[in-house]
PADRENDREN-969086 format. One record per residue (C-alpha): x, y, z. Coordinates in Angstrom, 2 decimals. Layout:
BEGIN
{node {X, Y, Z}}
...
This chain:
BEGIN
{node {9.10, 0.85, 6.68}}
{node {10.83, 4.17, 8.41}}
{node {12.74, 4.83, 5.08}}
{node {10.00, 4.85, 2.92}}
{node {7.48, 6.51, 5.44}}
{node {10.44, 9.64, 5.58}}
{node {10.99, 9.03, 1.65}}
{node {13.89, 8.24, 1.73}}
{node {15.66, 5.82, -0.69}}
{node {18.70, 3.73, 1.13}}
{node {21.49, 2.39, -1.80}}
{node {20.74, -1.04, -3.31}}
{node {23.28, -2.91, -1.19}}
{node {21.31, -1.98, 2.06}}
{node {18.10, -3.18, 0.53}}
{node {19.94, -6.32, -0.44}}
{node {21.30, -6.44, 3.13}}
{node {17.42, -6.09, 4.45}}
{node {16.43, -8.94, 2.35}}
{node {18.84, -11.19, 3.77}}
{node {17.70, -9.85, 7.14}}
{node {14.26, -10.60, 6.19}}
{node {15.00, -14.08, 4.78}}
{node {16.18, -15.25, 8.21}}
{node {13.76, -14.10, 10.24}}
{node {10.56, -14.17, 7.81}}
{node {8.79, -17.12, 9.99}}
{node {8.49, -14.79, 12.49}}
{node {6.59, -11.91, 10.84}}
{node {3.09, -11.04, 11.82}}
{node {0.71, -9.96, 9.63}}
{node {1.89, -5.92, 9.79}}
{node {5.50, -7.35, 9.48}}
{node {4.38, -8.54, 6.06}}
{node {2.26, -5.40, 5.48}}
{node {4.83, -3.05, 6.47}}
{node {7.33, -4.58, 4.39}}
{node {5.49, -4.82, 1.19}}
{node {4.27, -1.02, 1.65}}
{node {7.86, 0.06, 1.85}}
{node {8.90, -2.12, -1.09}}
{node {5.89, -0.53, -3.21}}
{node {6.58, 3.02, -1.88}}
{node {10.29, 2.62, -2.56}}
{node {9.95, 1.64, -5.94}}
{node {11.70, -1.43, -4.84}}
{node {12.08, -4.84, -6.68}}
{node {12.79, -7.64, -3.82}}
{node {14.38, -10.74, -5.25}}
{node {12.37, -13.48, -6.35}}
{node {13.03, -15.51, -3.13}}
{node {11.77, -12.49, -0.95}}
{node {9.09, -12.52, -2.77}}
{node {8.62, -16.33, -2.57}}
{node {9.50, -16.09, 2.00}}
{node {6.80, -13.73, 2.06}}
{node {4.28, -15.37, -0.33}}
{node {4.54, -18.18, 2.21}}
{node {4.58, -16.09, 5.04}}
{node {1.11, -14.59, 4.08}}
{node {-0.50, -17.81, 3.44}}
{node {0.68, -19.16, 7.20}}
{node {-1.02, -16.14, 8.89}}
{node {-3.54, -14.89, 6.31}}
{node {-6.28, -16.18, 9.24}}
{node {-4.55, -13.37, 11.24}}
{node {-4.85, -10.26, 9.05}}
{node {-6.85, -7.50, 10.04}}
{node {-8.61, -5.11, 7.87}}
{node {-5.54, -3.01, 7.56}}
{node {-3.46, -5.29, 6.99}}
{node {-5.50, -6.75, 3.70}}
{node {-5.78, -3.58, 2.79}}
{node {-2.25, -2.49, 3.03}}
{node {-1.01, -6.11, 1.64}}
{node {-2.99, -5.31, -1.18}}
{node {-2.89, -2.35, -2.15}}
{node {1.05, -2.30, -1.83}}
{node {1.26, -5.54, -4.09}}
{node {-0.42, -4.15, -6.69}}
{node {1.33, -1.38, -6.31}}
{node {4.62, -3.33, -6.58}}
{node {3.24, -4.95, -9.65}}
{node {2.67, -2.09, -11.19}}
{node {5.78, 0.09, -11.25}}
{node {8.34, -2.56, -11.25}}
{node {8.91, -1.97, -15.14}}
{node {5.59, -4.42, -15.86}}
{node {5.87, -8.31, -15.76}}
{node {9.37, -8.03, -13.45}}
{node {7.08, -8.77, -10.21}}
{node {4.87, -11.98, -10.08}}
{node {2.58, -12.89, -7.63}}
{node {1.17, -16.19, -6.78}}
{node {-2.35, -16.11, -7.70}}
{node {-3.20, -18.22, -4.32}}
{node {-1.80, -15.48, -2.44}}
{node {-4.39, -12.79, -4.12}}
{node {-7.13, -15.16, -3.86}}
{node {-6.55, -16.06, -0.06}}
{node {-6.36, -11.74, 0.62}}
{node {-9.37, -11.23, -0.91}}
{node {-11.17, -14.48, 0.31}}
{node {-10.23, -12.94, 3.72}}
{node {-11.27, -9.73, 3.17}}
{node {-14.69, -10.60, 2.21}}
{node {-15.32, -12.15, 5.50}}
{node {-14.46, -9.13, 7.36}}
{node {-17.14, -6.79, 8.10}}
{node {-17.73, -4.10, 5.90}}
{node {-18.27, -1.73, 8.98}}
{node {-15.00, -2.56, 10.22}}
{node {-13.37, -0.97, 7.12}}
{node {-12.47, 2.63, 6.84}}
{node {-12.60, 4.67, 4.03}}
{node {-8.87, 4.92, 3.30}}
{node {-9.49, 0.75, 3.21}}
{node {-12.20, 1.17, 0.58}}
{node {-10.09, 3.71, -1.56}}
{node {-7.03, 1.06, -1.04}}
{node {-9.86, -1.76, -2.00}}
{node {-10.49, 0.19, -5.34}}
{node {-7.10, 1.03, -6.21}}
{node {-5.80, -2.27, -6.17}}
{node {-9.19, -3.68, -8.16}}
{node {-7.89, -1.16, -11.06}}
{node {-4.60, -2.38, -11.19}}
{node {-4.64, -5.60, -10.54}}
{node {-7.97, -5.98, -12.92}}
{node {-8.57, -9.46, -13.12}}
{node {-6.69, -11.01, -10.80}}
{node {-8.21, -8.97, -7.66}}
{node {-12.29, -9.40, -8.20}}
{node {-13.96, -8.31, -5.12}}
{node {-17.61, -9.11, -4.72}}
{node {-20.31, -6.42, -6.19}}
{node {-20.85, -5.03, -2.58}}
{node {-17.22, -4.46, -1.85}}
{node {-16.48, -3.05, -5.12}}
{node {-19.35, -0.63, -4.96}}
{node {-18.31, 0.72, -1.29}}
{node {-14.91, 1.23, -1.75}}
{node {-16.23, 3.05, -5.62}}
{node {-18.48, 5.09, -3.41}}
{node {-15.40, 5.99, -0.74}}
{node {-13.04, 6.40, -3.95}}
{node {-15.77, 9.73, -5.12}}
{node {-16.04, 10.72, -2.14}}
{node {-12.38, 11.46, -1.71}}
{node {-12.23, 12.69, -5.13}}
{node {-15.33, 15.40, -4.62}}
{node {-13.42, 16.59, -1.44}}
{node {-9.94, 17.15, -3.09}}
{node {-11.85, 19.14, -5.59}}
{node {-13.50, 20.83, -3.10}}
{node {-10.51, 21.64, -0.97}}
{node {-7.40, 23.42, -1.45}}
{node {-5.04, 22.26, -4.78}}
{node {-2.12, 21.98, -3.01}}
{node {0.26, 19.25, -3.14}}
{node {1.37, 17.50, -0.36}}
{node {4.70, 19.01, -0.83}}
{node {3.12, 22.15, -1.00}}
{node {1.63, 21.65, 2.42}}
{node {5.00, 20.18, 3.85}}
{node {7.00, 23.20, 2.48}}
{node {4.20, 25.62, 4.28}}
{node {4.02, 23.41, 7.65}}
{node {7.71, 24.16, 7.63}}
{node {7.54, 27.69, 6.91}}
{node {4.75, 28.11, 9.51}}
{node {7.19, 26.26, 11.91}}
{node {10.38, 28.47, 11.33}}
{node {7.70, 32.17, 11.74}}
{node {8.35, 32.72, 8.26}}
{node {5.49, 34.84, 6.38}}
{node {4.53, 33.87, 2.51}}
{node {2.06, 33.96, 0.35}}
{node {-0.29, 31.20, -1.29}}
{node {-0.37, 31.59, -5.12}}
{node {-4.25, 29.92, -6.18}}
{node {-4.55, 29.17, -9.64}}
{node {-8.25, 28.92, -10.94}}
């Protein structure tokens, strides 16, 4: 999870290494174990061996009773995240496992979801299409949080996030610079 939250990508033989870590000690994961780990597998690009995949599946449908909005969210999202740029069909996912998140998810109260939640919600409904169905009422709040964000991006500055980094750091160090706006 810290490699992937500083962006950085670790060789394949300490991935490998992690996995073998994870396989030992996967009964003991909590529900933002499982979260965490599938987040940094999607945001590394990574694909985890079939039986990581498998420990985990299992893993989520022990605790799924334990997940908290978050959690679903982030589990979700980052699955069909991993399903989705692991060069297509490479990743499988039980369809239990899907159907257990969301069954979960719909029980939670929609006011206990925040909007990055929704937009996660609406992401994973597009790329996951039908094999992650929330119910009308989800799907419309998270559509509604998903415009929202849009209207205020377009609203706001155009910079990347790397943009923003690279100025943070500039502000940091005292140096002066200039902002080039395109319109």
């Amino acid at each position: 999870w810290a490699w992937a939250t500083m962006r950085h990508q670790p060789p394949a033989e300490v991935l490998i290494a992690l996995e073998r870590r994870m396989l030992a000690c996967v009964d003991d994961f909590n529900p933002q174990d499982v979260a965490n780990t599938l987040w940094a597998w999607a945001t590394m690009r990574h694909q985890p061996s079939a039986d990581a995949l498998i420990a985990l599946e299992r893993r989520m449908l022990a605790c799924v009773d334990d997940f908290k909005p978050q959690n679903l969210t982030n589990t979700l999202w980052a699955i069909a995240m991993l399903i989705n740029n692991i060069e297509g069909d490479k990743i499988t996912i039980n369809q239990n496992v899907l159907d257990q998140l969301l069954h979960q998810l719909e029980a939670t109260e929609f006011s206990t979801l925040e909007e990055q939640h929704f937009q996660q919600i609406f992401q994973a409904h597009h790329l996951l299409g039908d094999r992650f169905k929330p119910s009308a009422a989800l799907l419309d709040q998270a559509r509604e949080e998903w415009a929202k964000q849009l209207a205020s991006r377009s609203s706001s500055s155009p910079q990347s996030s790397l943009e923003r980094e690279v100025a943070a750091c500039l502000d940091r160090l005292g140096i002066t610079y200039d902002v080039e706006v395109l319109t």
